[in-house]
Structures are given as structure tokens and as C-alpha cells.
NUFIRO-409357 format. One line per 4 residues: number of its first residue (from 1); their letters; for each residue x, y, z of C-alpha. Coordinates in nm, 2 decimals, always signed. Example, Ala and Ser with C-alpha at 12.3 -4.5 7.8 and 13.67 -1.06 7.14 Angstrom:
BEGIN
1> AS> +1.23,-0.45,+0.78 | +1.37,-0.11,+0.71
This chain:
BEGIN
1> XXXX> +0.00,+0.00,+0.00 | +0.15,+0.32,-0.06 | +0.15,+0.59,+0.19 | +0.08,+0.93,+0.07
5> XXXX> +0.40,+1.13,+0.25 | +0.30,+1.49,+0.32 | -0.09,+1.39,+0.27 | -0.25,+1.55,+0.58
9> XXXX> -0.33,+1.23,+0.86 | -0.70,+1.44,+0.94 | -0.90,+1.76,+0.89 | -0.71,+1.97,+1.16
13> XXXX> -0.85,+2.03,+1.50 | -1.08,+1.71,+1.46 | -1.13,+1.37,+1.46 | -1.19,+1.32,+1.10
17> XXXX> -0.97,+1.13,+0.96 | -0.80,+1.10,+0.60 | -0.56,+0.82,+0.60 | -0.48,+0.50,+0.73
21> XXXX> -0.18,+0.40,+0.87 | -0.16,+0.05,+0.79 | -0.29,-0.19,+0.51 | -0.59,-0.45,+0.72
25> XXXX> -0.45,-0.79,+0.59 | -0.76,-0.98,+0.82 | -1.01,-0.81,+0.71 | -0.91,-0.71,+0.34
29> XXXX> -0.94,-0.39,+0.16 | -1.23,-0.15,+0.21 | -1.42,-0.15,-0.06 | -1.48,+0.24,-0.20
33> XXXX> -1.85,+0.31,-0.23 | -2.02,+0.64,-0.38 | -2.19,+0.77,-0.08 | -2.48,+0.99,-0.12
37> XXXX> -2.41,+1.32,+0.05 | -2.77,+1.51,+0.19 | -2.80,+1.88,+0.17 | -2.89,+1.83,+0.58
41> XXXX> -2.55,+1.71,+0.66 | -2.40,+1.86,+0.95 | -2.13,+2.13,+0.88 | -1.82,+1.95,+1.01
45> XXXX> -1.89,+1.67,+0.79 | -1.92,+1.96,+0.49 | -1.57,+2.09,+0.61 | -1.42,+1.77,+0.62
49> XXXX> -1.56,+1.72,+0.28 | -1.38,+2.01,+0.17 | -1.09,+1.96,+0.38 | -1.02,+1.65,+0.18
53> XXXX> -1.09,+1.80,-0.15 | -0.82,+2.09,-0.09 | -0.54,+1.82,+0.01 | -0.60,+1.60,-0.29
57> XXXX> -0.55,+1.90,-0.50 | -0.29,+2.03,-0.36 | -0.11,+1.69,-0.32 | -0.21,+1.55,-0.70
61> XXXX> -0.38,+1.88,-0.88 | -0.54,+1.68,-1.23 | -0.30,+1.40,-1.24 | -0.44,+1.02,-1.17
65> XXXX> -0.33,+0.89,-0.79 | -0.28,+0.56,-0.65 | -0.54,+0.51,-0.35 | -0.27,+0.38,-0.14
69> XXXX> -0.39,+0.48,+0.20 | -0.64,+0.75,+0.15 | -0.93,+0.68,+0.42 | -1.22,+0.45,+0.24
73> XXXX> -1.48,+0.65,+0.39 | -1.37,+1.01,+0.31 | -1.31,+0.87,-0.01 | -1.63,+0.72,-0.10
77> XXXX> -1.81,+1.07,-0.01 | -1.66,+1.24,-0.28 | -1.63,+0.91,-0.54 | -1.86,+0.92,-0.86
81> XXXX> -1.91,+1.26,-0.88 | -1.52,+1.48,-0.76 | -1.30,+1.18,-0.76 | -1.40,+0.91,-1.02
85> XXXX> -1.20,+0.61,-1.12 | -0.87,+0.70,-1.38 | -0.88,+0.35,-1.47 | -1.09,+0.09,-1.67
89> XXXX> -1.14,-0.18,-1.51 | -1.20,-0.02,-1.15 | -1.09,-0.18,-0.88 | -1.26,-0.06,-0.57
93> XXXX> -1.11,-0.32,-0.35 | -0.72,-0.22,-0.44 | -0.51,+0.02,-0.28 | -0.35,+0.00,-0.63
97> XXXX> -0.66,+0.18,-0.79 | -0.59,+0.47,-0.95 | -0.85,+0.81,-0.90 | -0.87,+1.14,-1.06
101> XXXX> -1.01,+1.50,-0.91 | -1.29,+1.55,-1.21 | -1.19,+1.90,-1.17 | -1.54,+2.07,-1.34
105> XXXX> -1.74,+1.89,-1.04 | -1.48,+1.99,-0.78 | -1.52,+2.33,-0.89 | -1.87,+2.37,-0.88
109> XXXX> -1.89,+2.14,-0.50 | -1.62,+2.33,-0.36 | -1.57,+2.67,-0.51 | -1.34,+2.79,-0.14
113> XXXX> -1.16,+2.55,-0.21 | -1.03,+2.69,-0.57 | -1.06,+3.02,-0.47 | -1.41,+3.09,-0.61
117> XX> -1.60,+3.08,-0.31 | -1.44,+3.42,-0.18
């Protein structure tokens, strides 16, 4: 599994996390799921959200990335609509997958986060 160096390990000042530290051999690989995100949901989840979105850019801007050990469930909140698969087949049971910011739909979720929002 590869580790992300310099990835942020959480959104700052909370307990939400955005990587794992080690790969779970016993129970396997967390499969990502597209998670459906409400319009109710509380507004530390929408910073995390956008916490996340900020350090994939900054970290991998339009290029493909490796999964490696990007938290599952952070993951899965943005996947199929800001981050969608770079690869075809998908794998979403392989740390080995590779993702993509869909930078249009990034844009127009997360405008603060590419300086539109201001």
C-alpha cells in the first residue's frame, strides 16, 4: 500500500480522519462506495468534505493517484461525482486503484476551495 508522505493524517482540529496508517491484511481492503451526501448534513462533515478536497489538490492537482492509503470513507463521499475512477477496469477493492479529481465537479462542489468561493 503506498503511503501518501505529506498527505494531511485528518481535517485539523478534529477527529476526522483522511488516512490510514496500515494496510488491514484480516479483514481485506475497504471497498470504496459512492456515498450519497444530503444537503442536511452537519457542517463539520461539509468541512471535512472540503478539507479532503483541498489536500487531494494540492497533493495531486489533475493527475491520476494511487489510492494507497487514503481513508475509504472520506473517499467514498466524494467518489462518482469529484473523484472518479482514472482506470478501466476499477478496482474498488485495491489500494492499487488509480483516481482522478474530475476538476469541473470539484469546482462547482467546492468553489473555497479553488478560490471561487471568496
Amino acid at each position: 500500500m503506498l503511503k501518501h508522505r505529506g498527505f494531511p493524517g485528518r481535517l485539523p482540529g478534529t477527529d476526522y480522519q483522511f488516512v490510514i496508517r496500515r494496510a488491514s491484511h484480516a479483514k481485506g481492503v475497504t471497498k470504496l462506495v459512492a456515498r450519497e451526501r444530503f444537503r442536511d448534513r452537519a457542517p463539520a462533515d461539509k468541512r471535512a468534505d472540503a478539507g479532503f478536497m483541498a489536500a487531494l489538490w494540492e497533493c495531486f492537482g489533475e493527475e491520476p493517484f494511487e489510492r494507497g492509503n487514503l481513508d475509504a470513507g472520506r473517499l467514498s463521499w466524494l467518489l462518482g461525482r469529484e473523484v472518479v475512477p482514472a482506470e478501466d477496469p476499477f478496482d474498488p477493492e485495491s489500494y492499487e486503484a488509480l483516481l482522478q479529481i474530475d476538476v469541473k465537479r470539484a469546482r462547482a462542489s467546492f468553489p473555497e476551495v479553488f478560490g471561487e468561493g471568496e
